[in-house]
KETI-691620 format. One record per residue (C-alpha): x, y, z. Coordinates in nm, 4 decimals. Example, Ala and Ser with C-alpha at 12.3 -4.5 7.8 and 13.67 -1.06 7.14 Angstrom:
BEGIN
((1.2300,-0.4500,0.7800))
((1.3670,-0.1060,0.7140))
This chain:
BEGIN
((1.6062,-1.7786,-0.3688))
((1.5956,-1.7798,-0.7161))
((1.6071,-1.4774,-0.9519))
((1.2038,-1.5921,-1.0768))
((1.1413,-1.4126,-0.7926))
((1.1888,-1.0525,-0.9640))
((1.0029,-1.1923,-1.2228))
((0.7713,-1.2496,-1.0950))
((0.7637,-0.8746,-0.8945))
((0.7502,-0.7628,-1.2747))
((0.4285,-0.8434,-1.3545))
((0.2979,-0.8173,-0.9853))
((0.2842,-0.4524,-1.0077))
((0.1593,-0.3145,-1.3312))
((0.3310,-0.0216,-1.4744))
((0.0356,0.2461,-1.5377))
((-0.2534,0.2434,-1.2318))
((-0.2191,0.5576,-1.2431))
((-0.9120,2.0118,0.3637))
((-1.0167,2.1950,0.6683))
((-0.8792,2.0086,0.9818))
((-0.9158,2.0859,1.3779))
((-0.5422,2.0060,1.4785))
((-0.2926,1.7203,1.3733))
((-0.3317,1.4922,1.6888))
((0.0444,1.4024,1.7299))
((0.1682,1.3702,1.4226))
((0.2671,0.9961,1.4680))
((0.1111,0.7796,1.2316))
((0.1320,0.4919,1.4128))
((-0.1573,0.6065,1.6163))
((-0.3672,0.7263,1.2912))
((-0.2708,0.3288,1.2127))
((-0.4036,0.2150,1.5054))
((-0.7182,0.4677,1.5268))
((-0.7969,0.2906,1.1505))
((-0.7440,-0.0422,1.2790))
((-1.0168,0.0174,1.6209))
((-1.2421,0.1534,1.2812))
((-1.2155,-0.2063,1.0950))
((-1.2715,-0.4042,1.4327))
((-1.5648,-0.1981,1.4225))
((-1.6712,-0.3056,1.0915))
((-1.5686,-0.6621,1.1817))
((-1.8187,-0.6638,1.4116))
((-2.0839,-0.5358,1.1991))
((-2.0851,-0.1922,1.4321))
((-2.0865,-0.0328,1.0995))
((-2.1849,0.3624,1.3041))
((-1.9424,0.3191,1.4964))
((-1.6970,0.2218,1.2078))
((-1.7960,0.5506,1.0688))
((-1.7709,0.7800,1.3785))
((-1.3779,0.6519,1.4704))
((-1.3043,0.7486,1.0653))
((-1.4326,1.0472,1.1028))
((-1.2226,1.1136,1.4276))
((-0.9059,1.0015,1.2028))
((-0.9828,1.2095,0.9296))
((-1.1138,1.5503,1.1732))
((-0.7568,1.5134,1.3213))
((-0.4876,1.4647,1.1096))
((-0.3255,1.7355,0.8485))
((-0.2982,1.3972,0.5507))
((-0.5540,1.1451,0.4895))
((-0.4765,0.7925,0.2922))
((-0.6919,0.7250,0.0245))
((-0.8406,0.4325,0.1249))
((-0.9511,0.5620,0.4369))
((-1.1194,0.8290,0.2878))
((-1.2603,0.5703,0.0003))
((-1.3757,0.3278,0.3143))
((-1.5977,0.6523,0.4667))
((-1.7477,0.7340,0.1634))
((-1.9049,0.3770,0.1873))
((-1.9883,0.3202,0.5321))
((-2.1550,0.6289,0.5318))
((-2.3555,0.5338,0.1941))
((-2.4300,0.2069,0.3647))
((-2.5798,0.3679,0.6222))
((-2.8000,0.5826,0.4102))
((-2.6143,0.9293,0.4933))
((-2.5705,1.0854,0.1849))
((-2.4601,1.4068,0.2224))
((-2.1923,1.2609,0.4619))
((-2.0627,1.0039,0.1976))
((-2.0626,1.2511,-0.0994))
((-1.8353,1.5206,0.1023))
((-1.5999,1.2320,0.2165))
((-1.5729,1.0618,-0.1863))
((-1.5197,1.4483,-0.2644))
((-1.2446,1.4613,-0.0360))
((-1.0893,1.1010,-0.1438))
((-1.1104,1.3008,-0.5408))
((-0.8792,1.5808,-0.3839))
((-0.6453,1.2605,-0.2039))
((-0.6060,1.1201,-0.5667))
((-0.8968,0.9254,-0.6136))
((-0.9810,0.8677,-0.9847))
((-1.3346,0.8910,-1.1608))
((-1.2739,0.5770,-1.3408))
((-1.1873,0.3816,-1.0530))
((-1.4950,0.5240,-0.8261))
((-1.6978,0.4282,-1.1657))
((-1.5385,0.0667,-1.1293))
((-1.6644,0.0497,-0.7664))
((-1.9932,-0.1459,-0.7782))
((-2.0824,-0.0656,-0.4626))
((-2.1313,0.2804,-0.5312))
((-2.2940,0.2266,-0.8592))
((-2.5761,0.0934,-0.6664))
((-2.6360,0.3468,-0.4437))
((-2.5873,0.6424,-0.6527))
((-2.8338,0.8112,-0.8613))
((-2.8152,0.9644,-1.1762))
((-2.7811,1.3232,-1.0391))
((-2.5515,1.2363,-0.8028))
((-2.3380,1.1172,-1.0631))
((-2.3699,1.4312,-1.2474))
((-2.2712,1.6419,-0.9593))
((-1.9352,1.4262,-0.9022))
((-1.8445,1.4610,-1.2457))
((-1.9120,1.7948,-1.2988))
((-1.6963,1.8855,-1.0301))
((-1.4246,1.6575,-1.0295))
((-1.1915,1.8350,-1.2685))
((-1.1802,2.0915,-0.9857))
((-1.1311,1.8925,-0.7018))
((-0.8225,1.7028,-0.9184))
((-0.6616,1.9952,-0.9438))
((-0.6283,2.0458,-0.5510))
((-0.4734,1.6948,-0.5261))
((-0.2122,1.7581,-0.8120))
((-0.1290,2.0712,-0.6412))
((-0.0548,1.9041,-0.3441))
((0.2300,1.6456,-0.4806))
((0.5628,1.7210,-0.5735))
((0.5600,1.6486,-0.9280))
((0.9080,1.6710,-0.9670))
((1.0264,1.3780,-0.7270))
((0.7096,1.1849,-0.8983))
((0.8653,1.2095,-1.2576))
((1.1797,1.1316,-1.1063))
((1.0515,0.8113,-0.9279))
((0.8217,0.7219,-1.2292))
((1.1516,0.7193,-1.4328))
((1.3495,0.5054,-1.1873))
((0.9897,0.2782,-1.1929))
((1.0269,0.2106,-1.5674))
((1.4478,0.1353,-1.5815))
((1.3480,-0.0719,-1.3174))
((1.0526,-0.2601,-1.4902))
((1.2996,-0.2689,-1.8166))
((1.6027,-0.4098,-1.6253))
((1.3818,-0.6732,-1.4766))
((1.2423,-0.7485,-1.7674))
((1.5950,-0.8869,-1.9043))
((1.5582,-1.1918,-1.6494))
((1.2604,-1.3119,-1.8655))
((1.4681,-1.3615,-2.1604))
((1.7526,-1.5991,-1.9391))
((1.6843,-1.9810,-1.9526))
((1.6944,-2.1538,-1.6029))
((1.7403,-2.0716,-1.2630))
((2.1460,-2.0393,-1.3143))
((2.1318,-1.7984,-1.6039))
((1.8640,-1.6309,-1.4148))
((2.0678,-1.5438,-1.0924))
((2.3771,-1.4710,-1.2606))
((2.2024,-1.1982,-1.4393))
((2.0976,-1.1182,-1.0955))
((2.4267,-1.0560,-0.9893))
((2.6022,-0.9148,-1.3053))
((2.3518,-0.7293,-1.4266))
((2.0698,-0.6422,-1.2278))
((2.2481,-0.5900,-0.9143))
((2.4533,-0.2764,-1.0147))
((2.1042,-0.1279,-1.1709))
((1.9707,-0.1724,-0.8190))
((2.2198,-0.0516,-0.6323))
((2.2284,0.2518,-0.8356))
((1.8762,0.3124,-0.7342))
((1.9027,0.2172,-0.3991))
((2.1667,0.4863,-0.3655))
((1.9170,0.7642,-0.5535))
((1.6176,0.6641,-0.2798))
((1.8953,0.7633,0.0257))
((1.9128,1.0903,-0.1467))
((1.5603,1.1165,-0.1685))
((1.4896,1.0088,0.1868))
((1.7833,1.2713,0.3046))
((1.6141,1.6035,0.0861))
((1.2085,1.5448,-0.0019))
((1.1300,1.2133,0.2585))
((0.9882,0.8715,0.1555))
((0.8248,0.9185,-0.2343))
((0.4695,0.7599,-0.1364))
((0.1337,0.8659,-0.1328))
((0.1468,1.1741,0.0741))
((0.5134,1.3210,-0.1579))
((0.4107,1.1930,-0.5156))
((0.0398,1.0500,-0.4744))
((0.1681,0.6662,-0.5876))
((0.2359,0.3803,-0.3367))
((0.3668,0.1008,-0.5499))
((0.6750,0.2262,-0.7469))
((0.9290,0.2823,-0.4857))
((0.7832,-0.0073,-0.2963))
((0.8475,-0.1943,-0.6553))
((1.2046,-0.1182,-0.6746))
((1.2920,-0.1760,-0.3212))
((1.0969,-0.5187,-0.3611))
((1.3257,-0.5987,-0.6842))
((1.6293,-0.4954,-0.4500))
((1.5199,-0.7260,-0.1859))
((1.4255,-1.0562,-0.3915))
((1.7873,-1.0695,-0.6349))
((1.9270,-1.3690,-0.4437))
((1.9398,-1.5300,-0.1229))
((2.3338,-1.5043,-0.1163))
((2.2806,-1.1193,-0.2216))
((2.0317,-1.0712,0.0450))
((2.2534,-1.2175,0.3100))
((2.5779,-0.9786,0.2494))
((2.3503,-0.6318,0.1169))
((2.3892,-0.3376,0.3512))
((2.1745,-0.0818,0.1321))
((1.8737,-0.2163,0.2601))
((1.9562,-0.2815,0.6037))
((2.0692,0.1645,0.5748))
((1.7536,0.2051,0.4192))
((1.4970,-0.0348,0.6476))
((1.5076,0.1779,1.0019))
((1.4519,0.4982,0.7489))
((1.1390,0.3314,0.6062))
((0.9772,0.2505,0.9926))
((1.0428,0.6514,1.0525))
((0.8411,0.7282,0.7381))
((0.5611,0.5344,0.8329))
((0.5661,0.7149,1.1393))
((0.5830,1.0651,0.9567))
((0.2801,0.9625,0.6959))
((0.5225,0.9641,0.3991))
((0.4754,0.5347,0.3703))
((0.1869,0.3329,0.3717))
((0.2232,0.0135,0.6076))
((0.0977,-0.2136,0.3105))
((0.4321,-0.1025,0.1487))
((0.6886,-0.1932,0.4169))
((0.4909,-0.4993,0.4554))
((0.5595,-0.6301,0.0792))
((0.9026,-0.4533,0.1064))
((1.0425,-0.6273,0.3848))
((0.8222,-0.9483,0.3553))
((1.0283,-0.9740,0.0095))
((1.4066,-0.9796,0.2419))
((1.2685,-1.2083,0.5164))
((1.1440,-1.4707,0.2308))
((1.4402,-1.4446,0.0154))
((1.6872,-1.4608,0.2706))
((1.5193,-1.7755,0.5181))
((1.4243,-1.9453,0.1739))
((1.0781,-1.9023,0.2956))
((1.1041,-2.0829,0.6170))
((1.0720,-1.8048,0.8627))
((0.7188,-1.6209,0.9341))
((0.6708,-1.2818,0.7515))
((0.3960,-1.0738,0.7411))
((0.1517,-1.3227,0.6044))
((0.2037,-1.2152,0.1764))
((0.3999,-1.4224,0.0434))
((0.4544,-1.6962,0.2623))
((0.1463,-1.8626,0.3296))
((0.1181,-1.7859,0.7966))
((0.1337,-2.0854,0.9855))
((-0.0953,-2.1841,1.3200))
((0.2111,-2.2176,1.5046))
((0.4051,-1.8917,1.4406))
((0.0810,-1.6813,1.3843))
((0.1480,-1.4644,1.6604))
((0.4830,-1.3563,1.4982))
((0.3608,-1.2570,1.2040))
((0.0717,-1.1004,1.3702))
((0.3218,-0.9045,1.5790))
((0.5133,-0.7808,1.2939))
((0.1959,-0.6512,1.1002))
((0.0999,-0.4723,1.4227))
((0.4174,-0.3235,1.5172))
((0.3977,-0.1334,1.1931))
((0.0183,-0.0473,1.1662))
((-0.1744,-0.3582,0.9971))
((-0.4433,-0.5701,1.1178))
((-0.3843,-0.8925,1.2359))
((-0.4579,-1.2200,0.9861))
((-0.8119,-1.2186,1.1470))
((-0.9217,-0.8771,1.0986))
((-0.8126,-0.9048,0.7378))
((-1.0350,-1.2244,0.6808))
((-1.3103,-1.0588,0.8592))
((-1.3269,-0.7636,0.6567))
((-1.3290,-0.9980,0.3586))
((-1.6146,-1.1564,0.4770))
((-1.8002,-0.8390,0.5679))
((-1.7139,-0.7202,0.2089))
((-1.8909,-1.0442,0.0626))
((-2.1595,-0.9456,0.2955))
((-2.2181,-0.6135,0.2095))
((-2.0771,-0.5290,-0.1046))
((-1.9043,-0.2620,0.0089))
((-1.4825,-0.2564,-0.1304))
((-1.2205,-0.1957,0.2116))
((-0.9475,-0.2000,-0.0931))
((-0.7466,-0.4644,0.0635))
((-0.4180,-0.5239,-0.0662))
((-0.4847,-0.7787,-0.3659))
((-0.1297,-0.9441,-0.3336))
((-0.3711,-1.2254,-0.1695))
((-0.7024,-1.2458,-0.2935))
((-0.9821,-1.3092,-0.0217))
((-0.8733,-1.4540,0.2481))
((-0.5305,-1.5421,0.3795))
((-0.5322,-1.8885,0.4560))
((-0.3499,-1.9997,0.7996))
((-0.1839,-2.3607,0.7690))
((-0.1682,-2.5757,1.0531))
((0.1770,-2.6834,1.0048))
């Protein structure tokens, strides 16, 4: 696998995008996973009430709510014409980190919003941001925002090599120690403050970049790295905890299996295209870390045609992921 690859992970992530509860059911996000995935087979069956009723279980019973979730409430319940319910939950998303430009850029809402309503959420969003910058550790998110940017500027030295062979020996000369050098700052991380996600720092992308650059160097690279393979049973435990996002393992470790099978051995569906005959694999591995199979996915892009509404679905694939028959 060829050093394009990181590249290519360079422009894939861009560099600026940037509650009272009854008890914490178990603490095991795996089951808040799963609870969010009954919620979407919900929606892809058009039960859109009952959709609403299992987030609202999810969100009534765990201490930290994902963004998303609390951005796919605030629409379900609009769509169903409960107001009151859908401004309190796009309240709540402002305090998880949701922007006002980005709930501006969603459509959806701009159609079923008034003016006043609009008023409102402005007026008080300045006070609801606050609550959500209080809650991350700004400290470990300047720290991983730095790593983030040495990152993006190491990568960006592969653009200026000519060919493949160039291109991987900078891999291994010079990218390689960069990496490893962050790899070994993320153990320390994981060992003091936990995973630096959404729930630590309130971004989900760059840790997942760097790791991602880590992972897609070179096949032979891949093959012999033990940093990763340290790291990897880490990650699974802070999906478990709420510190990672499954979306982010997914890319993560969809990166290794690709670079290191030359793209001949199912992954999670990203970036190699899922095959008929090895669908159930990849469907496995999606599920065994709290994503919805292939089909759920495509549903939910259908339903989103159908209703306008946004399930912000990772965008590494847009629409649909196509299964091949081969």
């Amino acid at each position: 696998m060829k050093f394009n690859h990181l590249s290519f992970l360079l422009y894939f992530f861009p560099l600026f995008t940037l509650n009272g509860v009854e008890n914490d059911e178990d603490g095991d996000y795996l089951n808040y996973h799963k609870q969010v995935i009954e919620a979407e087979n919900s929606i892809g069956d058009e039960k859109y009430g009952e959709a609403l009723s299992r987030y609202e279980k999810v969100i009534s019973t765990h201490e930290f709510i994902f963004l998303r979730d609390y951005q796919v409430a605030t629409q379900l319940a609009l769509y169903l014409n409960e107001k009151q319910k859908g401004l309190r939950f796009l309240k709540k998303g402002i305090t998880a980190g949701w922007e006002l430009k980005e709930i501006k850029k969603n459509s959806f809402l701009s159609s079923v919003l008034d003016y006043s309503e609009w008023k409102n959420i402005e007026n008080k969003y300045d006070s609801l941001h606050i609550i959500y910058l209080t809650r991350i550790d700004q400290a470990t998110r300047d720290s991983v925002l730095s790593m983030f940017k040495k990152d993006q500027s190491k990568a960006l030295g592969a653009l200026f090599r000519i060919g493949d062979k160039a291109q991987e020996r900078y891999a291994t000369k010079k990218f390689a120690p960069h990496s490893e050098i962050q790899m070994t700052k993320l153990i320390k991380m994981l060992e003091s403050e936990g995973y630096p996600g959404e729930k630590l720092i309130g971004n989900n992308y760059w840790m997942s970049t760097i790791i991602s650059h880590h992972n897609s160097i070179s096949q032979d690279y891949s093959k012999k790295d033990t940093l990763y393979q340290y790291i990897r049973p880490r990650l699974i435990q802070a999906i478990s905890s709420g510190q990672m996002s499954p979306y982010e393992f997914a890319m993560i470790d969809d990166w290794q299996k690709a670079v290191i099978s030359n793209r001949t051995e199912p992954g999670y569906g990203f970036l190699t295209p899922p095959v008929q005959p090895t669908l159930s694999v990849t469907d496995d591995l999606r599920q065994k870390i709290g994503l919805r199979t292939i089909e759920l996915r495509n549903k939910l892009v259908d339903i989103e045609k159908k209703t306008g509404m946004d399930f912000y679905l990772p965008d590494w694939v847009q629409g649909q992921i196509i299964v091949e028959q081969k």
